[in-house]
N, C-alpha and C positions, 0 to 999 in steps of 0.2 A: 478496391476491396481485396482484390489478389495479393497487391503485395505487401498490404496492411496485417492481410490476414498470416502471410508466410515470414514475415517481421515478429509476428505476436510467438510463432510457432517457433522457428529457429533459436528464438532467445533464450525458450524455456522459462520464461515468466510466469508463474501461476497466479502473481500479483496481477499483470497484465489480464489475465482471465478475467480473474476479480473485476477489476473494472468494466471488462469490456461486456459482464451478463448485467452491470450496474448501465451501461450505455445504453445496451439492446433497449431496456426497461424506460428506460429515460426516452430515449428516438421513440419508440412503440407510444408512450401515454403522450409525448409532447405532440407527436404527427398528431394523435388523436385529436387534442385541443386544439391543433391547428387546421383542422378541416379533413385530418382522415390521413389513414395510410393503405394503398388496395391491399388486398390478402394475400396476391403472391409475391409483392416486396417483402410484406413483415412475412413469410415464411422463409424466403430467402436468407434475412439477415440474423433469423433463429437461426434458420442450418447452418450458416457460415459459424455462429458464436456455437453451437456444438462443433464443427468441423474443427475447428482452433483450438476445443477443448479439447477434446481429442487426442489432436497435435500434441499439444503441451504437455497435455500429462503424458503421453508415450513417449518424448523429449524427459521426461523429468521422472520416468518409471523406476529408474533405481532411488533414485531420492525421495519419492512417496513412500519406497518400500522401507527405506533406513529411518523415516519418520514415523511408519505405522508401529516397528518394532520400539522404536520412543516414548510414544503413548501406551505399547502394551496390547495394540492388537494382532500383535504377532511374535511370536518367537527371535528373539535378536538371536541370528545366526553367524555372526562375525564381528569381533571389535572393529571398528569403523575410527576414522578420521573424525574431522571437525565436518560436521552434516550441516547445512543450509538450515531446513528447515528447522530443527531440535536446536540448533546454537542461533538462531532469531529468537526460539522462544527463551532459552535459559536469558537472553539478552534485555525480552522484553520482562521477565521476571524481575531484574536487577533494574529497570527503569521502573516499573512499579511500584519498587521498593523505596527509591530516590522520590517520587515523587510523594507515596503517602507519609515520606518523613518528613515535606515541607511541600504541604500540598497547595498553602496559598503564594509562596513567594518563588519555589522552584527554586534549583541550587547555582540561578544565572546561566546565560547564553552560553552554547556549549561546552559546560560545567561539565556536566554527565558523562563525559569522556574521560575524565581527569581522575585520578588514584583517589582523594580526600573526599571525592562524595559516590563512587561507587565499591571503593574498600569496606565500609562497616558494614556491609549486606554479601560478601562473596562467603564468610563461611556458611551460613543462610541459605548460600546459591548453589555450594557443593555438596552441602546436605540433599540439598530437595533432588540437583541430577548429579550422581552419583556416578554415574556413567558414564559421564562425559569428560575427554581431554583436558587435559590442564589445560592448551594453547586454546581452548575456548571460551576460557574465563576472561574477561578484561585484565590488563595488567598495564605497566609503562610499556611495555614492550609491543602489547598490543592492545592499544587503545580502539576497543569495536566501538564505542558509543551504544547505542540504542537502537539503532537500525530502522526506526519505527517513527514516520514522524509525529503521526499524533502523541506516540506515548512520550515522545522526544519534548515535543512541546509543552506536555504539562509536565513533566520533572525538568526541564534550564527553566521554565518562564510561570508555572504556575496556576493559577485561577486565570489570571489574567491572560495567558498567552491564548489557552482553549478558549476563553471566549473570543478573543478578540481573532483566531482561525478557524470559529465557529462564524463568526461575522463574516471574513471575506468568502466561506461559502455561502451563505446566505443570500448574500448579496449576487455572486456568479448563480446563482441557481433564480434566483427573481430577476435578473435582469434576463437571461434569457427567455423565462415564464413571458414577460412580456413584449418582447420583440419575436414573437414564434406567430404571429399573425403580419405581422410586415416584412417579415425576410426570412429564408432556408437557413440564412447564416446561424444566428443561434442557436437552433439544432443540432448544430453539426458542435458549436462550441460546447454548449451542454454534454454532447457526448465524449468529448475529448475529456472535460472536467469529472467525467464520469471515470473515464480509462486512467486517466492521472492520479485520483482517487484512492483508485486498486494499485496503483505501481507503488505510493507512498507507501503503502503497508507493508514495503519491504526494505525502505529504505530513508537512513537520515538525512536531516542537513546539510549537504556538503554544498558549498560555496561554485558555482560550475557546472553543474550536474545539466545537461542537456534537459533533463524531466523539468528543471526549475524553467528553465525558455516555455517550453513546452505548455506550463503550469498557465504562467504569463499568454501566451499567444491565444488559449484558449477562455480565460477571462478578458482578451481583448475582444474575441469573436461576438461573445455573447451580447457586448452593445453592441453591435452593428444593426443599422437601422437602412432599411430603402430610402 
């Protein structure tokens, strides 16, 4: 718990948050289903998931503040760099775009990086953030992708990709539903798939990515059977 929890904090992950209030929720109703959880575990591992919230966001305080003046609920008080949060979204804007222009076929496996299918949508992109750096826009030079994997998945792959990463969560979430009465193990995978979840929503496809192990180790958990 300690250093799961100082792992989560130091990285400044808000993705990781993300997941980890999706885990809480998951551990909390699955113990339930599985015969209970006493009341001062499940308050323990609320305060731990506020203590890391916490954490994080006060890790990540100037970067909230340079996204709220993004959105407009504050005064931008300095031209700023290329910002984390605001240059995810102008990114997932440009994925959105890519995919409702080929919403059943996707513009192929990491296509969406590439100048020919995210060029007819940038002047589109510098309308809407106007704000924002040149070096935040996709270019050859700097090829961001998408950052996002779900938005990632339906602009390269399409109808077909979202379903078929709709399916393998399906499957990781019923197969541990029903091993939560023969063994702790799938709890624990369920909550990993949970935290993985939230990390994806900061980040694309890259071939090596520790989170993709990661991804994998926790739909291997969830069969495990006594």
């Amino acid at each position: 718990m300690v250093t799961g929890a100082l792992g989560v904090v130091l990285s400044g992950a808000m993705t990781a948050v993300l997941g980890l209030w999706l885990a809480l929720a998951a551990v909390l109703l699955g113990a339930r289903a599985a015969g209970g959880l006493g009341g001062r575990r499940a308050l323990a591992l609320a305060g731990i998931t506020i203590l890391v919230t916490a954490g994080t966001a006060t890790m990540r305080a100037s970067t909230i503040e340079r996204f709220a003046e993004f959105v407009g609920l504050r005064e931008r008080v300095a031209d700023t760099g290329v910002e984390s949060y605001a240059h995810r979204t102008l990114l997932a804007y440009i994925g959105g775009r890519i995919w409702l222009d080929r919403p059943v076929t996707g513009v192929g496996w990491q296509a969406s990086s590439e100048e020919w299918a995210y060029g007819p949508f940038l002047p589109d992109a510098r309308a809407r953030f106007p704000g924002e750096p040149d070096q935040a826009f996709p270019s050859p030079e700097h090829p961001w992708g998408i950052q996002l994997l779900y938005l990632q998945v339906a602009a390269d792959l399409g109808i077909a990709g979202i379903v078929l990463l709709l399916g393998l969560a399906v499957a990781g979430v019923t197969a541990a539903v029903r091993g939560l009465r023969s063994s702790p193990v799938p709890l624990a995978g369920l909550g990993w798939l949970c935290v993985v979840a939230g990390v994806w929503t900061g980040i694309g496809l890259v071939a090596g990515l520790p989170l993709a192990a990661l991804t994998w180790i926790a739909l291997g958990l969830v069969t495990v059977r006594d």
